[in-house]
N, C-alpha and C positions, 0 to 999 in steps of 0.2 A: 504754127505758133513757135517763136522765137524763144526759148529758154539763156537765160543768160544765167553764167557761173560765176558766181564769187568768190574772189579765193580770199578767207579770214587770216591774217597773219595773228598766229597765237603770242602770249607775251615769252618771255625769255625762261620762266620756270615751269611756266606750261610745257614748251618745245621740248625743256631737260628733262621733263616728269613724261615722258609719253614717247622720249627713247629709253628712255631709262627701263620703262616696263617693256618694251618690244626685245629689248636686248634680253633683259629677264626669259621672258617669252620664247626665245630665241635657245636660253641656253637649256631649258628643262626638256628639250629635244635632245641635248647632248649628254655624253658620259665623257666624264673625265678620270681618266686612271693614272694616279701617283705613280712614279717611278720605283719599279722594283726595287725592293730591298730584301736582304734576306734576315729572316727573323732567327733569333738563338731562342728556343725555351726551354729552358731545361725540366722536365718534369719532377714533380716532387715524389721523393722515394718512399713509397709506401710502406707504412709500418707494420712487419709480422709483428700481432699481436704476443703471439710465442715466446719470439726473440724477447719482446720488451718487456714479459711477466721473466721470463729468466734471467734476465740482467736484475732487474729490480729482487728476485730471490737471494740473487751474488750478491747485492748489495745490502740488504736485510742482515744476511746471513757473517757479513764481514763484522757489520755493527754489533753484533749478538755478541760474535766470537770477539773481539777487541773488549767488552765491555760487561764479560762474564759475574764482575761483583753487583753490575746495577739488574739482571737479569732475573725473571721474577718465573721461578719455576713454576707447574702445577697452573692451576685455574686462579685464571684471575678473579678478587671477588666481583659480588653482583654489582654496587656502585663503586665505579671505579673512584677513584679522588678526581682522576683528570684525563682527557685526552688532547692530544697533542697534536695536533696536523704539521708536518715542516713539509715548507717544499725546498728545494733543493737543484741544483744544477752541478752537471760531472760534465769538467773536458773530457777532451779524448784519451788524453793521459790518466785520467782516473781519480784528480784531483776535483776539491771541492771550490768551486769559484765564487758560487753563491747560495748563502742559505737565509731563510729567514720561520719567522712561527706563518704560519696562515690562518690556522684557525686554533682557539684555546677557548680555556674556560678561564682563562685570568690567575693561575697559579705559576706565580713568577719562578720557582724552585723547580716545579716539573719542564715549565719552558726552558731554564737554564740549562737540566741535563738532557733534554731532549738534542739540541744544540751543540753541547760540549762533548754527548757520546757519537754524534754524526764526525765533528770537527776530529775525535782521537780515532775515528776507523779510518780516515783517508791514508792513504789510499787506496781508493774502490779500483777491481779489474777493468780494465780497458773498455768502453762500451762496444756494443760493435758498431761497426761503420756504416751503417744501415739505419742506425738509430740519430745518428749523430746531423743535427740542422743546420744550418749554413753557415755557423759561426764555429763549427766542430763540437758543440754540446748536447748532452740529452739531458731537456729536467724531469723530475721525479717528486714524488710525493712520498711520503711515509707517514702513517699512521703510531703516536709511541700511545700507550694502555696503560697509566700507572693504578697501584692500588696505593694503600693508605702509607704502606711501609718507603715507599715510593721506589721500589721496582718496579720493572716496566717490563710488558711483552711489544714489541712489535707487531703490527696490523698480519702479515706478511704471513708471521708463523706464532700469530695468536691462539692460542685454546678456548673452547666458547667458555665467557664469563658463568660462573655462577648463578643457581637460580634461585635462590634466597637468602636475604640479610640478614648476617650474623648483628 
């Protein structure tokens, strides 16, 4: 018995679609490896916790001493009037670059001295260089405590509030 072979000619995007997969096919046998490059990464420098509460004391401790008339000696009462979150940002030189309120209760007179007793401490000590992120700054946060007289303690080297309203 005589078999006879046909050969079908496929149409023109058939032919392109069925090298196109054998090539596919072809290459998921292979590995291709990009050409060496050498990578820089610099690691990021791990923050001693230590370091960063002691800087943050120096800096506390500058605000205090610069701003001795606004300083609320003794135990703050039990409802404060207000607290004050700022945050803050110190170059390397120790100067203030950027401050704003972060969080408040809405009393524009304790936001203003919060603000203006950070802005008359500068210049804070040098941060160290450990602390400092890839623009040369460390930011900061600071807690101000006012009472009704509107002195204030700092979070920092606060006295625990009072435990009943006068």
């Amino acid at each position: 018995m005589l078999t006879r072979s046909r050969h079908v000619r496929l149409p023109d995007y058939r032919l392109a679609a069925v090298c196109a997969l054998a090539l596919i096919a072809s290459m998921t046998a292979c590995t291709i490896t990009p050409p060496h490059q050498e990578i820089s990464i610099t690691p990021i420098a791990a923050i001693n916790s230590a370091t960063l509460d002691q800087y943050r004391s120096a800096v506390a401790k500058r605000i205090l001493d610069r701003n001795q008339s606004y300083v609320l000696r003794g135990t703050p009462q039990a409802m404060l009037r207000s607290l004050v979150v700022v945050s803050f940002t110190v170059d390397r030189n120790g100067q203030v670059v950027a401050s704003e309120v972060y969080r408040t209760n809405g009393d524009d007179e304790a936001e203003g001295t919060a603000l203006a007793t950070l802005r008359r401490s500068a210049p804070f000590p040098q941060p160290p260089a450990k602390l400092l992120n890839a623009r040369g700054q460390v930011e900061l946060f600071e807690d101000w405590l006012f009472n009704d007289d509107g002195k204030f303690q700092l979070r920092t080297f606060a006295n625990p509030q009072a435990q009943v309203i006068d």
